[in-house]
C-alpha positions in Angstrom: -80.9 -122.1 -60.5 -78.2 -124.3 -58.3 -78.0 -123.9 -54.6 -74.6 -123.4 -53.1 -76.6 -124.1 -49.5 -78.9 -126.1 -48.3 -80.5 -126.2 -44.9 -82.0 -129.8 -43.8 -84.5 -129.9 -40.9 -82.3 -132.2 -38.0 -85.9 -133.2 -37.0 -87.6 -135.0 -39.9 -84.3 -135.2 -42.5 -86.4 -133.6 -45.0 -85.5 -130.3 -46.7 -88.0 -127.3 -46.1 -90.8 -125.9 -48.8 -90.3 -122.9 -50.0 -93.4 -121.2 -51.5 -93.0 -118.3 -53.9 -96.1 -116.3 -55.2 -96.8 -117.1 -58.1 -98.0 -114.9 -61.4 -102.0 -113.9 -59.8 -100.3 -113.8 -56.1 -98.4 -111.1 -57.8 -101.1 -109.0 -59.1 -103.1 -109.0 -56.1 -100.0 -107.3 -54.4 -99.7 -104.9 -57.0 -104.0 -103.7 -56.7 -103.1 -103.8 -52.9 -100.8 -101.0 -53.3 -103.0 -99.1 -55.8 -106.3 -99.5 -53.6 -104.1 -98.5 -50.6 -102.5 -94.8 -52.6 -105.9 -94.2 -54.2 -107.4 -94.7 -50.3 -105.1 -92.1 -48.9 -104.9 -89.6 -51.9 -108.8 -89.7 -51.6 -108.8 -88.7 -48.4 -106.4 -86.1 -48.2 -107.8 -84.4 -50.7 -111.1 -84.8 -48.9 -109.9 -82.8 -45.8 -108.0 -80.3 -47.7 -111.5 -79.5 -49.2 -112.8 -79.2 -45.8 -113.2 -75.8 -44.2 -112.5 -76.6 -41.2 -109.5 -78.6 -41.6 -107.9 -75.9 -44.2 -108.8 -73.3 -41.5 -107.2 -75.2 -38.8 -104.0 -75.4 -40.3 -103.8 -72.1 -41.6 -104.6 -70.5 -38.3 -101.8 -73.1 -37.0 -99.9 -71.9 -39.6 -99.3 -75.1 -40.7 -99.8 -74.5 -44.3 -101.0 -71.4 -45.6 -100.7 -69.7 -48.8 -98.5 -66.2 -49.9 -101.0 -63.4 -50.3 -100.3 -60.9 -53.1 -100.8 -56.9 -52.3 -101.1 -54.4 -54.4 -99.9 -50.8 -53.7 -101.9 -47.6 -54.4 -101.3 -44.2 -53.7 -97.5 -43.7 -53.2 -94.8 -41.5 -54.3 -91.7 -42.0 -55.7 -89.1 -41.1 -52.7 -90.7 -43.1 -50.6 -89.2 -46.3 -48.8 -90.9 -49.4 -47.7 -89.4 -52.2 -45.5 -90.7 -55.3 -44.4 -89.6 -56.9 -41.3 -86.8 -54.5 -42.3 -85.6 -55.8 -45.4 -86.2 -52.6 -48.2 -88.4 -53.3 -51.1 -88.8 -51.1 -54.2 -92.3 -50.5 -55.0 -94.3 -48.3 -57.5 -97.8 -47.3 -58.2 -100.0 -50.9 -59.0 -96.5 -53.0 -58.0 -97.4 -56.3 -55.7 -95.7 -58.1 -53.6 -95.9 -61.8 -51.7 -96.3 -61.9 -48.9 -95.2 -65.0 -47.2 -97.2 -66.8 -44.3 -96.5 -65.4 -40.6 -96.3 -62.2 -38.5 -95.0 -59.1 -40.9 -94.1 -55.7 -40.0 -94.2 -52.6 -42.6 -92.8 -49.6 -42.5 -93.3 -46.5 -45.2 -91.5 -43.3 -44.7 -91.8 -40.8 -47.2 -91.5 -37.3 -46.0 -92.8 -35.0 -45.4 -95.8 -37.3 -45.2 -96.7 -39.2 -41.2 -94.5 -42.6 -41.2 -96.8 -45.5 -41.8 -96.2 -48.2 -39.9 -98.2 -51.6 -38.6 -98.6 -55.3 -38.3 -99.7 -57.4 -41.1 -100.2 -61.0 -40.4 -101.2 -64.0 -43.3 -103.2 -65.3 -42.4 -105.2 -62.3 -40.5 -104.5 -62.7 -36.7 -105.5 -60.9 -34.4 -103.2 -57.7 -33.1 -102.9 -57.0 -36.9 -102.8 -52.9 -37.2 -102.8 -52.6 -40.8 -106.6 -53.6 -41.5 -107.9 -49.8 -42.3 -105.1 -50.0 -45.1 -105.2 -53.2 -47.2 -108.8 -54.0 -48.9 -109.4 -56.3 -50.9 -106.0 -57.4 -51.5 -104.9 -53.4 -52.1 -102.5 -51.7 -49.9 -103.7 -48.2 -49.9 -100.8 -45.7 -49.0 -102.9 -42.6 -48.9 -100.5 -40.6 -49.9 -103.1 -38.1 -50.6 -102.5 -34.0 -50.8 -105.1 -33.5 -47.8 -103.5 -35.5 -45.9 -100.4 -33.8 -45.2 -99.6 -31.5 -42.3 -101.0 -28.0 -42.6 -97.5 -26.4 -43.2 -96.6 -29.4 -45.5 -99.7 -28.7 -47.2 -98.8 -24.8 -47.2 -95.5 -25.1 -48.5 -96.7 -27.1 -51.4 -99.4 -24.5 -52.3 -96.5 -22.0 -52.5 -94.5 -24.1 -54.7 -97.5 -24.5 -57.2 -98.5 -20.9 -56.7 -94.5 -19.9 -57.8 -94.6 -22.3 -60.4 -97.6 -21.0 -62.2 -96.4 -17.4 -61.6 -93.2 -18.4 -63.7 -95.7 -19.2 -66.7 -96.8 -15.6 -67.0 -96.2 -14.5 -70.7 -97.1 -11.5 -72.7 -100.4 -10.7 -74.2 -100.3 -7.5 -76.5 -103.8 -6.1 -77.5 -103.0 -5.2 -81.3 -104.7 -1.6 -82.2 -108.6 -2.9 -82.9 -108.2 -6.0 -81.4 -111.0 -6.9 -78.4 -109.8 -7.6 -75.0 -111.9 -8.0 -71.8 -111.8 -5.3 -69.6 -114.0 -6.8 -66.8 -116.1 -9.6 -66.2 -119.3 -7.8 -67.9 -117.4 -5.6 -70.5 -115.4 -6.0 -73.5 -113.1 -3.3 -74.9 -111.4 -1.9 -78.4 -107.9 -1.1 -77.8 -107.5 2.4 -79.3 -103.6 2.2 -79.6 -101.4 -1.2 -79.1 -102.1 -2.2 -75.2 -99.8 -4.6 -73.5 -100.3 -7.0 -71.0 -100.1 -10.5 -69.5 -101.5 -14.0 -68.8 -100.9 -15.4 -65.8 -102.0 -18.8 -64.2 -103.3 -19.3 -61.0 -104.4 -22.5 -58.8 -108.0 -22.0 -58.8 -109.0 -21.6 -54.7 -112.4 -20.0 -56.2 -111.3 -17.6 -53.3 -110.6 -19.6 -50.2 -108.7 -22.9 -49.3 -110.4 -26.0 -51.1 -108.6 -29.7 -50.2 -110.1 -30.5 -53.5 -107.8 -28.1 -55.2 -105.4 -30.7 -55.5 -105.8 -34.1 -56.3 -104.0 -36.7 -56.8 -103.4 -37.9 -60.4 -104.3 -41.9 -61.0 -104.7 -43.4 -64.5 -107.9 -42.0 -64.9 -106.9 -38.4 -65.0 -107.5 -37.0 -67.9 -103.9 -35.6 -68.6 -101.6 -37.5 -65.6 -100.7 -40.0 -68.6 -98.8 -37.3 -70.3 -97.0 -36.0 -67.8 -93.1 -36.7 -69.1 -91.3 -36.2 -65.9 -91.4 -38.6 -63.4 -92.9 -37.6 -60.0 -95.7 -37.7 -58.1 -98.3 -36.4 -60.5 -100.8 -34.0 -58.9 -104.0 -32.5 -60.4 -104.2 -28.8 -59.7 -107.3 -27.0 -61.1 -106.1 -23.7 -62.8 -107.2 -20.8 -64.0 -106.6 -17.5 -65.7 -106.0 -14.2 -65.6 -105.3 -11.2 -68.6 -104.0 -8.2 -66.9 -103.9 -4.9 -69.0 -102.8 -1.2 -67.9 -105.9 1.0 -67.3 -105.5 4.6 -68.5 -105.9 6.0 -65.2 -103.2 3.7 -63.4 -101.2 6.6 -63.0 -103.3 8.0 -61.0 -104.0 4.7 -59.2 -106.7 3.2 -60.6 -106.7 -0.6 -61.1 -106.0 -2.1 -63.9 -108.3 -3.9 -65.7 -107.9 -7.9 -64.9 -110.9 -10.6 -66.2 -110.0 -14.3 -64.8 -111.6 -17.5 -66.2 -111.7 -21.3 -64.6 -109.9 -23.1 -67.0 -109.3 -26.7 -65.6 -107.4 -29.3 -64.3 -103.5 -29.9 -65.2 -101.3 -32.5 -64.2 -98.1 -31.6 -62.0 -95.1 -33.8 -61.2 -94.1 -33.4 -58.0 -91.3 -34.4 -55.8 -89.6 -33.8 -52.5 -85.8 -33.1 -51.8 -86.3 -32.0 -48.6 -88.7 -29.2 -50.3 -91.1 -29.8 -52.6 -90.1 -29.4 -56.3 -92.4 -28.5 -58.8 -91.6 -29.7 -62.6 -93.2 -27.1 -65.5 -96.0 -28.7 -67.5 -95.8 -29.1 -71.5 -97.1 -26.0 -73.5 -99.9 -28.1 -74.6 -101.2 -28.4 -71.4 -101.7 -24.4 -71.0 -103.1 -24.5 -74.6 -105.5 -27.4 -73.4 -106.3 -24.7 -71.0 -107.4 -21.4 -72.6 -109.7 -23.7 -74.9 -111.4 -24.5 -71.1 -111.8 -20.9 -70.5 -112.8 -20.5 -73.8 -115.6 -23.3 -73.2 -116.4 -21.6 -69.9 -116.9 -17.6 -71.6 -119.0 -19.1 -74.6 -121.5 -21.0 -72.4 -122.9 -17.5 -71.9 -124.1 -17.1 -75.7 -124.0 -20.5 -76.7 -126.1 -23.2 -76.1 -124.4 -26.9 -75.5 -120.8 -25.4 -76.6 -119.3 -28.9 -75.5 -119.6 -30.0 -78.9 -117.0 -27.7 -79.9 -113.8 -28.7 -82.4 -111.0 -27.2 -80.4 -107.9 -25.5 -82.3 -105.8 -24.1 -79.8 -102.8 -22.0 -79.8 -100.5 -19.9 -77.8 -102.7 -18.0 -75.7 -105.5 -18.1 -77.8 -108.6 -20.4 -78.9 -110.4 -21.5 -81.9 -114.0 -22.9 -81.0 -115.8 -24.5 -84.1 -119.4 -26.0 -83.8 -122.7 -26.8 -85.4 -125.3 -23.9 -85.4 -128.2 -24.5 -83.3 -130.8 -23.0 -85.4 -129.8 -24.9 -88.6 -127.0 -28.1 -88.5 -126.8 -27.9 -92.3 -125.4 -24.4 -91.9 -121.1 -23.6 -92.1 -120.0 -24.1 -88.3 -120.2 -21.2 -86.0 -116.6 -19.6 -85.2 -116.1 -18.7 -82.0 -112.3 -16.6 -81.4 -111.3 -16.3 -78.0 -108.0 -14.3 -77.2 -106.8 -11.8 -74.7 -110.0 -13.2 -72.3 -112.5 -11.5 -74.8 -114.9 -14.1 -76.5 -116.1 -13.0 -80.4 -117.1 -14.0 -83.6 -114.9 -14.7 -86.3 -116.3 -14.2 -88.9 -119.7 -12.2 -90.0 -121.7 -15.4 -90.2 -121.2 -16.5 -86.9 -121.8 -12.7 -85.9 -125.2 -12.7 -87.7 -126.1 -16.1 -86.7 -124.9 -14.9 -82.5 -125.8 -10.8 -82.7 -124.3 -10.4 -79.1 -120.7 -11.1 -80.1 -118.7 -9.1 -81.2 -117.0 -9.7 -84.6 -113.7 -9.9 -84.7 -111.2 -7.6 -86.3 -109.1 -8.4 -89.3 -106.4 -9.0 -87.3 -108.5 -11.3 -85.2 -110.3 -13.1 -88.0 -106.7 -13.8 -90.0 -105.8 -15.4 -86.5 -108.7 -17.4 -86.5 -108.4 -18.7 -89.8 -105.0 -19.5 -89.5 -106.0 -21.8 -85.8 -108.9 -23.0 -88.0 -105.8 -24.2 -91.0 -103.7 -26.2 -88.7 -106.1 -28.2 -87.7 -107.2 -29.4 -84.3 
């Protein structure tokens, strides 16, 4: 290398020394800057690994992390905003939540307006505590908890709903049809009636009428119409002409508890009630089925099911002897019988079935469950 310029000390006429570092000064430079990054990087991972310090900057809000919330238990219509922004949520959606002071508000009439303070970290003044658990947001938007003529207006619209399900239910000349709750009768001549549905009360007002649906419902997965899926139990009712109406004597009604069935419901200013699939009020005369042969038959839970259009096909093992044909159990028009003359020998206090009845049965029994 030449120099272009060179300083001379005026002093001693000598040029200076320069010293440059040579190969090891170099090195030892180089593990000074290593020791020095590995120092620090050791200890701030040391205090971010200490409770206190982690605490003290989160409650500074100096560096805290996004909580994510789940939400449970709304409806569709409803609207959520968040420091007044709107966010779109659904049944099990989450959300972020970013670090600081956060104000929620859920209106979804004609449910109470939720609204309240949510802070991440927790801070004190934070009003939504009694909501959010273990990182679920719980909604509530339960039945019971709407107002009393909320909750009135919604028992009308099931009530209506059901009503517009009622169907005819002709007793066929022989056929067996329940006259009462203790009696079973022959039609003499071709006796028509009707099936109705009803939201099972058991005779006064029951909160627990109504729940709502989740994923563990046993039907609320099937329900094709978007809404806010209810579970209303339901029962049944055949209605037939007695042959002193005329003269105004009641008619002769037998009701059964059939079960729950999943509603969708929503609200457009008044709540709207969708119709539930056929199969669902099949799925339920084989419950009231269930429910008339626990009288005469022991354990008939382990029944085969065939259901149809108002009517029931139970098939299960005889209790006296499991290598026996199945026991046939018909159930139509709200009258429980044998159908066939095994099953009646095998259970003397049913009733077998006419020929009419037992082709029914039969043909339930072909289709399959």
């Amino acid at each position: 290398m030449q120099d272009s310029h060179i300083e001379v000390n005026p002093l001693t006429g000598h040029r200076p020394v320069i010293k440059l570092p040579g190969p090891r000064r170099g090195w030892r430079w180089a593990w000074r800057v290593v020791i020095a990054l590995a120092t620090a990087g050791a200890l701030v991972g040391y205090l971010f690994t200490t409770p206190g310090f982690t605490q003290f900057l989160r409650s500074h809000e100096i560096w805290a992390p996004a909580q994510k919330v789940t939400f449970l238990h709304v409806v569709p219509w409803g609207v959520l905003t968040v420091d007044g922004r709107t966010v779109r949520i659904a049944e099990n959606s989450s959300l972020s939540i970013a670090p600081g002071r956060h104000t929620l508000d859920y209106q979804a009439p004609p449910f109470a307006e939720l609204r309240c303070v949510l802070s991440v970290p927790a801070a004190n003044g934070d009003t939504c505590g009694p909501n959010l658990s273990g990182g679920h947001f719980d909604f509530a938007m339960y039945p019971h908890e709407l107002a009393a003529k909320e909750k009135n207006q919604l028992d009308q619209a099931v009530w209506q709903m059901l009503r517009s399900l009622r169907r005819a239910s002709t007793v066929q000349p022989g056929d067996h049809f329940r006259m009462d709750p203790k009696f079973v009768g022959v039609a003499g001549a071709a006796l028509p009636g009707y099936l109705e549905y009803y939201a099972d009360h058991q005779g006064e007002y029951d909160p627990r009428s109504y729940e709502l649906c989740t994923a563990g419902c046993p039907v609320a997965g099937e329900v094709e119409t978007r809404g806010w899926v209810i579970e209303v139990k339901t029962g049944l009712t055949w209605t037939f002409p007695h042959p002193l109406s005329a003269s105004g004597a009641t008619a002769w009604v037998s009701g059964y508890s059939g079960g729950a069935i999943a509603m969708a419901v929503t609200w457009a200013g008044s709540w709207q009630v969708n119709l539930p699939a056929p199969r669902y009020l099949t799925s339920l005369v084989c419950e009231a089925a269930m429910n008339a042969a626990k009288a005469v038959i022991a354990q008939p839970s382990a029944a085969t099911r065939h259901a149809g259009a108002g009517e029931c096909l139970l098939s299960l093992p005889s209790p006296s002897d499991p290598s026996a044909p199945p026991l046939q159990l018909y159930f139509h028009n709200g009258a429980i019988m044998a159908a066939d003359s095994f099953t009646h020998r095998q259970v003397p206090s049913l009733p077998v079935g006419s020929a009419h009845e037992q082709a029914a049965a039969h043909a339930l029994l072909s289709a399959g469950p």
